[in-house]
MOPAC internal coordinates of N, CA, C and O (Angstrom, degrees):
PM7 1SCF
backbone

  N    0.0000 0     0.00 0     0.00 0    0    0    0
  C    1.4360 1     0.00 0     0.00 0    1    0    0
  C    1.5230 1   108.72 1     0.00 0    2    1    0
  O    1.2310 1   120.27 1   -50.29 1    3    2    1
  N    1.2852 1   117.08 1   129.71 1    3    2    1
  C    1.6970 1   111.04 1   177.92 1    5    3    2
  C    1.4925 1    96.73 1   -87.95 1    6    5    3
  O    1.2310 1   140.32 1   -32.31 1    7    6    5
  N    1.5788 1    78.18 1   147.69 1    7    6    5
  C    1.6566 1   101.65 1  -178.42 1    9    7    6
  C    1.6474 1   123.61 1   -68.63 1   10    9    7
  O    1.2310 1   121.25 1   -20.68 1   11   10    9
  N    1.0952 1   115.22 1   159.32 1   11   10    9
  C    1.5914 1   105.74 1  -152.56 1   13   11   10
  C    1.6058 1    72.30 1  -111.85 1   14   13   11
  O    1.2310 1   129.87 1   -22.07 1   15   14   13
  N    1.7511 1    98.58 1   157.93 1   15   14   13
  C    1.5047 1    95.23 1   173.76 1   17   15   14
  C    2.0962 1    80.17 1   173.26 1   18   17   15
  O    1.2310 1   135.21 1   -55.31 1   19   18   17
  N    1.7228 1    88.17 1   124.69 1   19   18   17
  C    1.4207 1    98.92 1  -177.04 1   21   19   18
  C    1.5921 1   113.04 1   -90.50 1   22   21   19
  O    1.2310 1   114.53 1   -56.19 1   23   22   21
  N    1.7007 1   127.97 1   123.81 1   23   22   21
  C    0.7593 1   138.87 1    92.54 1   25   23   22
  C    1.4518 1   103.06 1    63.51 1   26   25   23
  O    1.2310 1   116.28 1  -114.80 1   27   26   25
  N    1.0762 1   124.68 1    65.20 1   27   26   25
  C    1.4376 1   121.40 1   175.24 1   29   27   26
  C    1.6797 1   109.87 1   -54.68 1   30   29   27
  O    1.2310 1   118.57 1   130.76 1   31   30   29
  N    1.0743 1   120.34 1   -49.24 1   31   30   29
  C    1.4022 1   134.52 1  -135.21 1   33   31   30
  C    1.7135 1    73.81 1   -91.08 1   34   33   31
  O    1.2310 1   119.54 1   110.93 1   35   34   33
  N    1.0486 1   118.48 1   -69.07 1   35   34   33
  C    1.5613 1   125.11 1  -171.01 1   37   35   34
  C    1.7137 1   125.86 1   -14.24 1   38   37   35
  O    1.2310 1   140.52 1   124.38 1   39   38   37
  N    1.7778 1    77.78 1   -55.62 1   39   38   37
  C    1.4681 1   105.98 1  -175.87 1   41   39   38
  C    1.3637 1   141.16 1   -85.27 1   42   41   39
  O    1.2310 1   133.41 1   165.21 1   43   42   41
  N    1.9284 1    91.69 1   -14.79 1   43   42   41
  C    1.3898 1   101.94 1  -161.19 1   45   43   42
  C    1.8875 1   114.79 1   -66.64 1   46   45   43
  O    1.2310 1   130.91 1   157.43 1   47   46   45
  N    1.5066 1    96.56 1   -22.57 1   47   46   45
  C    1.5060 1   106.25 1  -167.57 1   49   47   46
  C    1.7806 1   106.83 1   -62.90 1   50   49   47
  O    1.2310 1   132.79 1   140.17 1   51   50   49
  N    1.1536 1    92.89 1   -39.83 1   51   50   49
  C    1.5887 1   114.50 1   175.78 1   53   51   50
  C    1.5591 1   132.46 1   -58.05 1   54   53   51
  O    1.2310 1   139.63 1   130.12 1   55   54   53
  N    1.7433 1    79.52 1   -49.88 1   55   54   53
  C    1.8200 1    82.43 1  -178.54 1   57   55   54
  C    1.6176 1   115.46 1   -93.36 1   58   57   55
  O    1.2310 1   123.46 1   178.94 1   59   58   57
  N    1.5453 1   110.97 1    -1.06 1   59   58   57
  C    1.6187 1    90.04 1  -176.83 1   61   59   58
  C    1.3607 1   121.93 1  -116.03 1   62   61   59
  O    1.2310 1   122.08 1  -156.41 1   63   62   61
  N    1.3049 1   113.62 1    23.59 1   63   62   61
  C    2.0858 1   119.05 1   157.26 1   65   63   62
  C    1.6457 1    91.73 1  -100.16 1   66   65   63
  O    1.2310 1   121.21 1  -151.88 1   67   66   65
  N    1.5407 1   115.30 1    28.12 1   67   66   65
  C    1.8363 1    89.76 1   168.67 1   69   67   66
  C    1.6096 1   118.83 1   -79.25 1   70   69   67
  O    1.2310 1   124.71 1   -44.44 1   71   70   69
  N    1.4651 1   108.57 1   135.56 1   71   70   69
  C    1.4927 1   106.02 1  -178.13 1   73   71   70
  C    1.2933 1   123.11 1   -64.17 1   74   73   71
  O    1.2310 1   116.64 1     2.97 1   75   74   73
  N    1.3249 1   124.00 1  -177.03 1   75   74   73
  C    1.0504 1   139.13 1  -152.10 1   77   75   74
  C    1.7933 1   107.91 1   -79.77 1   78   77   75
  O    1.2310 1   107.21 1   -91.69 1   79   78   77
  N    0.9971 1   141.43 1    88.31 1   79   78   77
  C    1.9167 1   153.73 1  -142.91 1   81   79   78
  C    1.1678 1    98.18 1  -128.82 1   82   81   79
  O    1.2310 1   124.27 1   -50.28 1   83   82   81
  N    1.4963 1   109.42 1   129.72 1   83   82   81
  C    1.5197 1   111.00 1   144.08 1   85   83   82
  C    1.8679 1   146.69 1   -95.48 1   86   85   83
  O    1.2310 1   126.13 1   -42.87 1   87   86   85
  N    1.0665 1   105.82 1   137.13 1   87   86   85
  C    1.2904 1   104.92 1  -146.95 1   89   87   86
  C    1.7529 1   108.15 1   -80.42 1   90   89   87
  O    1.2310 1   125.31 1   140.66 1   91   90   89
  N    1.0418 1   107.40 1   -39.34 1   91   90   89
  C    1.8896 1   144.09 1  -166.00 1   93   91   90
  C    1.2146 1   139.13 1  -124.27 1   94   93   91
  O    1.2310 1   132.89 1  -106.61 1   95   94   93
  N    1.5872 1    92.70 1    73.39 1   95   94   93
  C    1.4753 1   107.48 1  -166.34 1   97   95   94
  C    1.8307 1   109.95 1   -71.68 1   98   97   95
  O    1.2310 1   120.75 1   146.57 1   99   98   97
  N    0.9860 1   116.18 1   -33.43 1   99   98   97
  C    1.3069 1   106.02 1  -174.00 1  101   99   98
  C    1.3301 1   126.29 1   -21.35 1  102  101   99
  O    1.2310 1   117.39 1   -30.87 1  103  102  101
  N    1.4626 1   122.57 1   149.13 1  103  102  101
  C    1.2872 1   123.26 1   163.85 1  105  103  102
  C    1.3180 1   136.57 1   -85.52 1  106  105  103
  O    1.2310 1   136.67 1   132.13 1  107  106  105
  N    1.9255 1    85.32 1   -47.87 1  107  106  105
  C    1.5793 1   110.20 1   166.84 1  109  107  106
  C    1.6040 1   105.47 1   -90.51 1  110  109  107
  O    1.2310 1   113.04 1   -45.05 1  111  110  109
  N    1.0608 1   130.76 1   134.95 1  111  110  109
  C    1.5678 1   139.40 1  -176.22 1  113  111  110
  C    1.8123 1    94.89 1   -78.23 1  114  113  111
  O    1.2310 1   120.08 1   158.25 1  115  114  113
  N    1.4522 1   117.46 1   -21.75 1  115  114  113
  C    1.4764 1   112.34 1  -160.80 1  117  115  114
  C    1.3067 1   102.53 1   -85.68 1  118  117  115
  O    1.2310 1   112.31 1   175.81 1  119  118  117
  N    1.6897 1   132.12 1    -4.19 1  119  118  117
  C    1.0118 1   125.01 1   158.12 1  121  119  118
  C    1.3258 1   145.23 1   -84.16 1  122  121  119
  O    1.2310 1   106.45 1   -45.83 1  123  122  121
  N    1.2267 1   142.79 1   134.17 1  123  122  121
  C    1.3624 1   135.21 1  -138.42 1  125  123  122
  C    1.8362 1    99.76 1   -73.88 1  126  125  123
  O    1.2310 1   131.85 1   -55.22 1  127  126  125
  N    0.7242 1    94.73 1   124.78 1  127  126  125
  C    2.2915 1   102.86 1   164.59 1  129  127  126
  C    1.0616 1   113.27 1   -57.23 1  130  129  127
  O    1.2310 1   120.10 1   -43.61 1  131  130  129
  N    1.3101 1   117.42 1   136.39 1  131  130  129
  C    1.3538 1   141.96 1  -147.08 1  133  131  130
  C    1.7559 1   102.15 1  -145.41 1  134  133  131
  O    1.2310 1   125.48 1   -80.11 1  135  134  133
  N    1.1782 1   107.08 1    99.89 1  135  134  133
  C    1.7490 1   119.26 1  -170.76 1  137  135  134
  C    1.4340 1   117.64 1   -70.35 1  138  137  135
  O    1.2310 1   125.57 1   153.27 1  139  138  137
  N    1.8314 1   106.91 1   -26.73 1  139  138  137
  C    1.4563 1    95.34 1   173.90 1  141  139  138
  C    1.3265 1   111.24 1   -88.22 1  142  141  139
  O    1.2310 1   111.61 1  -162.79 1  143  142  141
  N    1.8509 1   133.41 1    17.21 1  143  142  141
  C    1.4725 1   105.94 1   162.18 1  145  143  142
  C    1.6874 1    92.05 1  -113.04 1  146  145  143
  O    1.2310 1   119.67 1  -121.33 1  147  146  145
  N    1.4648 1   118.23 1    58.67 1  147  146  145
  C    1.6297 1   103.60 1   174.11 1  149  147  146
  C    1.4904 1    88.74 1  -126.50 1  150  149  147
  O    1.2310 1   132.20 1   -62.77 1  151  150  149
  N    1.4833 1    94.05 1   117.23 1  151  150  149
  C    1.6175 1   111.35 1   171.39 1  153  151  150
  C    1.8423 1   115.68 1   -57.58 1  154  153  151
  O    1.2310 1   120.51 1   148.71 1  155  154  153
  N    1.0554 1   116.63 1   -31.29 1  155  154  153
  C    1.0509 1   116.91 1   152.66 1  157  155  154
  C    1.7096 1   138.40 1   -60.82 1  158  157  155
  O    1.2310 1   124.60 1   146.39 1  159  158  157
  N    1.4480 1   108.78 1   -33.61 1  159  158  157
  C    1.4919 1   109.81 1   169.05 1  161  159  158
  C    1.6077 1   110.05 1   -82.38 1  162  161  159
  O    1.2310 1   116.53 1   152.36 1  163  162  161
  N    1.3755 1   124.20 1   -27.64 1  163  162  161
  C    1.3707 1   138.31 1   158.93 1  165  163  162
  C    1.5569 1   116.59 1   -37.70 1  166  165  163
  O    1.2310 1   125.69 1   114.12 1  167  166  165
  N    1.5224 1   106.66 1   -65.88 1  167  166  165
  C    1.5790 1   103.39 1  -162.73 1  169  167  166
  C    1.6867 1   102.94 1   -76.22 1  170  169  167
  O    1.2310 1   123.97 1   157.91 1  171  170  169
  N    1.7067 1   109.98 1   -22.09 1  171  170  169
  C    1.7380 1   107.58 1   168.33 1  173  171  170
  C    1.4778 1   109.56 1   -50.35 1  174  173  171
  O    1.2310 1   125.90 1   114.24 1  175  174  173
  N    1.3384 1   106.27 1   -65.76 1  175  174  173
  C    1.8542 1   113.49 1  -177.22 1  177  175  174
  C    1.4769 1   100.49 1   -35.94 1  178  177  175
  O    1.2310 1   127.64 1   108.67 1  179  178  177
  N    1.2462 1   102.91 1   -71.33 1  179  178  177
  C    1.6003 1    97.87 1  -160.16 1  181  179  178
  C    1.6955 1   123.43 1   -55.23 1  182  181  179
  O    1.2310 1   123.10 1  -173.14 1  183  182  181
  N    1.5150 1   111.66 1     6.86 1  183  182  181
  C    1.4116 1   124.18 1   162.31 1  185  183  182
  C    1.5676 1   114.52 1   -48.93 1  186  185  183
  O    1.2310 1   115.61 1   -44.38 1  187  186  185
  N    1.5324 1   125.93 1   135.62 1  187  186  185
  C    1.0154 1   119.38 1   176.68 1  189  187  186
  C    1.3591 1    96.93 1   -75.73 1  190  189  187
  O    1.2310 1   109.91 1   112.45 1  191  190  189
  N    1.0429 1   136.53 1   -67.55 1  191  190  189
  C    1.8644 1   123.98 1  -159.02 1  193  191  190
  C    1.7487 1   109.89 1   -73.61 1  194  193  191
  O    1.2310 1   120.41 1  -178.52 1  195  194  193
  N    1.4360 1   116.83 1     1.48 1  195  194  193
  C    1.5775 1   111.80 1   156.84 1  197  195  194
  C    1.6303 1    95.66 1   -84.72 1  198  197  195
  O    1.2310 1   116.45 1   157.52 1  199  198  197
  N    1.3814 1   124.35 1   -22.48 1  199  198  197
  C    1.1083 1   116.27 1  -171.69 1  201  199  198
  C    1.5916 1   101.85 1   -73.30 1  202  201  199
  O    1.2310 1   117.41 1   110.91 1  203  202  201
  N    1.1059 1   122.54 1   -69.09 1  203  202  201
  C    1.4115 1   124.34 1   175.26 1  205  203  202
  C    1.6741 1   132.22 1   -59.79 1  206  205  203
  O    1.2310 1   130.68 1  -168.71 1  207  206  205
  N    1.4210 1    97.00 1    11.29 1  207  206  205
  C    1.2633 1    85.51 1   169.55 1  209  207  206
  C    1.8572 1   102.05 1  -127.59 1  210  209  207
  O    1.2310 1   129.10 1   175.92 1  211  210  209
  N    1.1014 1   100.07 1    -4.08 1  211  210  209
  C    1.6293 1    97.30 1   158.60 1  213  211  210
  C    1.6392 1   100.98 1   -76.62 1  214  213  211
  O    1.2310 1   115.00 1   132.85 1  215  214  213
  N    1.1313 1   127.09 1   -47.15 1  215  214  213
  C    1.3073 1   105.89 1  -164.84 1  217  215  214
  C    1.1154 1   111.75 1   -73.68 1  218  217  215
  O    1.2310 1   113.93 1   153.90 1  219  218  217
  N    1.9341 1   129.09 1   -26.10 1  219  218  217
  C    1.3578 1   113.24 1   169.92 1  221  219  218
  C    2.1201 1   111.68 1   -54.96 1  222  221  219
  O    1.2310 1   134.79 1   117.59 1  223  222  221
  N    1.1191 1    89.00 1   -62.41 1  223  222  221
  C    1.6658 1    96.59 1   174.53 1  225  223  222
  C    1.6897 1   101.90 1   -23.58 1  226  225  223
  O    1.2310 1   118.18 1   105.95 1  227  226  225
  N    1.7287 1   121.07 1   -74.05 1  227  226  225
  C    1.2533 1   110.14 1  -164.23 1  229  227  226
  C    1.4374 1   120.35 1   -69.11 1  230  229  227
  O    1.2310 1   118.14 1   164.94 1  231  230  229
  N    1.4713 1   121.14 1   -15.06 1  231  230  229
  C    1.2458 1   120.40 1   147.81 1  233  231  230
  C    1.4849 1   161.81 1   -49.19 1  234  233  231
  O    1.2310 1   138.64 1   124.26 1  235  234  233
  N    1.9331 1    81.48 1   -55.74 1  235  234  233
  C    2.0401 1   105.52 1   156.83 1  237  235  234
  C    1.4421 1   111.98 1   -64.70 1  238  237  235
  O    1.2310 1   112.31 1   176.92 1  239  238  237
  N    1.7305 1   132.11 1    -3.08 1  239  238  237
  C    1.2328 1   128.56 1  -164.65 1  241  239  238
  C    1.6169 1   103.04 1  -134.11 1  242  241  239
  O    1.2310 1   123.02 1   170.16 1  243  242  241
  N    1.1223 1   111.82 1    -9.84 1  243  242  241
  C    1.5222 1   113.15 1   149.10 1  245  243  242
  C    1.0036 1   104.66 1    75.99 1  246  245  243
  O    1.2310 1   125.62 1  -143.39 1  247  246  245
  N    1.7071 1   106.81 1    36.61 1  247  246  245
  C    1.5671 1   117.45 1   165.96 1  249  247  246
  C    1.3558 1   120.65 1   -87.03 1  250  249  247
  O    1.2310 1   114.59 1  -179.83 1  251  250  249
  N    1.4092 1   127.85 1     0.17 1  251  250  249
  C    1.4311 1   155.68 1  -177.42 1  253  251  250
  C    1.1921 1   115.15 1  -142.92 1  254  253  251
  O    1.2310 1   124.57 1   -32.04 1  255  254  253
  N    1.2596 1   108.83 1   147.96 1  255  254  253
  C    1.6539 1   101.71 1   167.79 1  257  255  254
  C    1.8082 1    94.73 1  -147.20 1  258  257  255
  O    1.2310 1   126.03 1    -3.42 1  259  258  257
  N    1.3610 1   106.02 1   176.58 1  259  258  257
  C    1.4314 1   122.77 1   178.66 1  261  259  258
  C    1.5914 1   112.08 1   -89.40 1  262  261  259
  O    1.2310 1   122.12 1   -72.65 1  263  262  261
  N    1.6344 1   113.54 1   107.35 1  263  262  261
  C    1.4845 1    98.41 1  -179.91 1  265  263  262
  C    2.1236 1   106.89 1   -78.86 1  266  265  263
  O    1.2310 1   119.94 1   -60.81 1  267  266  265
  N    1.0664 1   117.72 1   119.19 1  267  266  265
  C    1.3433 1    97.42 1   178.78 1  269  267  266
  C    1.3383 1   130.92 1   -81.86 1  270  269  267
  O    1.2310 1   124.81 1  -178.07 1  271  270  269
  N    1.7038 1   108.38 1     1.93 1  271  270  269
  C    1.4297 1   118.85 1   171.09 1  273  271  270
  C    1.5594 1    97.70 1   -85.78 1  274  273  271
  O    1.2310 1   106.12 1   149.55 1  275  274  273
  N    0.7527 1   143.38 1   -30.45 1  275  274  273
  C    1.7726 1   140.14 1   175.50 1  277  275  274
  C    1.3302 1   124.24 1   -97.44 1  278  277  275
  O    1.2310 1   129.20 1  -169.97 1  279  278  277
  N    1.3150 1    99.88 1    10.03 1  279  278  277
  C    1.5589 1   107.66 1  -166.25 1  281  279  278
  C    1.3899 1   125.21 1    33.86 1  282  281  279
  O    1.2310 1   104.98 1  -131.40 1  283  282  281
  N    0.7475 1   145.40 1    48.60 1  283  282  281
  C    1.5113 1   159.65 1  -150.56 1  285  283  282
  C    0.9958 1   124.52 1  -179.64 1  286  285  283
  O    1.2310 1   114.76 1   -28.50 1  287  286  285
  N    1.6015 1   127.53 1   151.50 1  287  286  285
  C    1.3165 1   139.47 1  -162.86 1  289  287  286
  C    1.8566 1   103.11 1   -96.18 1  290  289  287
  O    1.2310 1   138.27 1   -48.08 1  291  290  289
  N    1.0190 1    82.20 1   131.92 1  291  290  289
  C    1.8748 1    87.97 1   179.74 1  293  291  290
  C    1.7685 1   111.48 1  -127.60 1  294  293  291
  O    1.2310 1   114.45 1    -3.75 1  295  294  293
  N    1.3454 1   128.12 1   176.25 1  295  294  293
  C    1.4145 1   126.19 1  -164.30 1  297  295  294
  C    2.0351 1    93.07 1   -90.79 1  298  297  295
  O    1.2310 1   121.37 1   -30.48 1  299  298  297
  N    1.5098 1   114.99 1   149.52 1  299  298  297
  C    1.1040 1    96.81 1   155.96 1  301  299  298
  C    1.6749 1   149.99 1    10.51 1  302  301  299
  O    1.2310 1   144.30 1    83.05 1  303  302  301
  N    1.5472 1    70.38 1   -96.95 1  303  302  301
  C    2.1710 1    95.12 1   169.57 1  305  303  302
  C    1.2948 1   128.54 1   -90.90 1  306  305  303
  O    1.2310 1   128.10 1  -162.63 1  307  306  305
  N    1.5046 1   102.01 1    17.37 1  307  306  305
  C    1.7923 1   121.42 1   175.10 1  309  307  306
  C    2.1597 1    90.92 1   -54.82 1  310  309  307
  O    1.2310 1   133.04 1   -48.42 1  311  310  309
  N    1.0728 1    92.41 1   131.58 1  311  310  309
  C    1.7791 1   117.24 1   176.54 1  313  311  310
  C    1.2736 1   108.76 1  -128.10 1  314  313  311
  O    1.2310 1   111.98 1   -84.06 1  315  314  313
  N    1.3129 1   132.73 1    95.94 1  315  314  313
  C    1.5081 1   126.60 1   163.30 1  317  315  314
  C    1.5052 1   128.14 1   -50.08 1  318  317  315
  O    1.2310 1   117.73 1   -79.32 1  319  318  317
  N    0.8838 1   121.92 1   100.68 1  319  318  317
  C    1.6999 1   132.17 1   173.33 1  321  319  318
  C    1.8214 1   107.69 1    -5.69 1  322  321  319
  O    1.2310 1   126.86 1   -68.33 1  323  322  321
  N    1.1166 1   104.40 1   111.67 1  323  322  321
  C    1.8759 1    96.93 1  -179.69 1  325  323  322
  C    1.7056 1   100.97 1   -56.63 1  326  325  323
  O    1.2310 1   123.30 1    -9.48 1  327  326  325
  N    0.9145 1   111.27 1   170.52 1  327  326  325
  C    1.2328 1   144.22 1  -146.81 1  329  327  326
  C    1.5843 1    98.36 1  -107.38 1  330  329  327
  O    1.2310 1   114.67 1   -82.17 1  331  330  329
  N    1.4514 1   127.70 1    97.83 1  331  330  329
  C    1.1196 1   113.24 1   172.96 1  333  331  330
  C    1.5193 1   127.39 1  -109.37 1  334  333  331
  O    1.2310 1   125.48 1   -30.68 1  335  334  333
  N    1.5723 1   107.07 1   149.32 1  335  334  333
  C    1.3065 1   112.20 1  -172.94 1  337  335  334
  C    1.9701 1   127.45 1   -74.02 1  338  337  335
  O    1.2310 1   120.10 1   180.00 1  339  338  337

């Protein structure tokens, strides 16, 4: 699998007027960090060209594919529920 790795140049325009975010809410430090409540790893994601270049990545690596009966993008090993009678 090639390694994913963003685009410095891509991104830079994007990521550096980001405001002022906190990353590390914890209280207790002894609890493990947790990235989806860091406002800072948040407002990165929601970058359009981090956006588009994860999806090239999960694409060129064939972690997704295009179902064309659903028109829509599904994971790899996405299995639709059989069909019951």
């Amino acid at each position: 699998m090639k390694a994913f790795r963003l685009d410095r140049e891509d991104i830079m325009g994007e990521i550096t007027p980001m405001p002022p975010l906190k990353h590390d809410y914890r209280v207790d430090k002894s609890e493990p960090f947790d990235y989806r409540k860091s406002d800072v790893a948040n407002w990165i994601a929601s970058l359009p060209s981090v956006k588009r270049q994860l999806f090239e990545f999960a694409n060129q690596n064939k972690l997704i594919r295009f179902d064309k009966d659903l028109k829509t993008w599904v994971g790899h090993d996405w299995n639709p529920e059989p069909a019951q009678s």
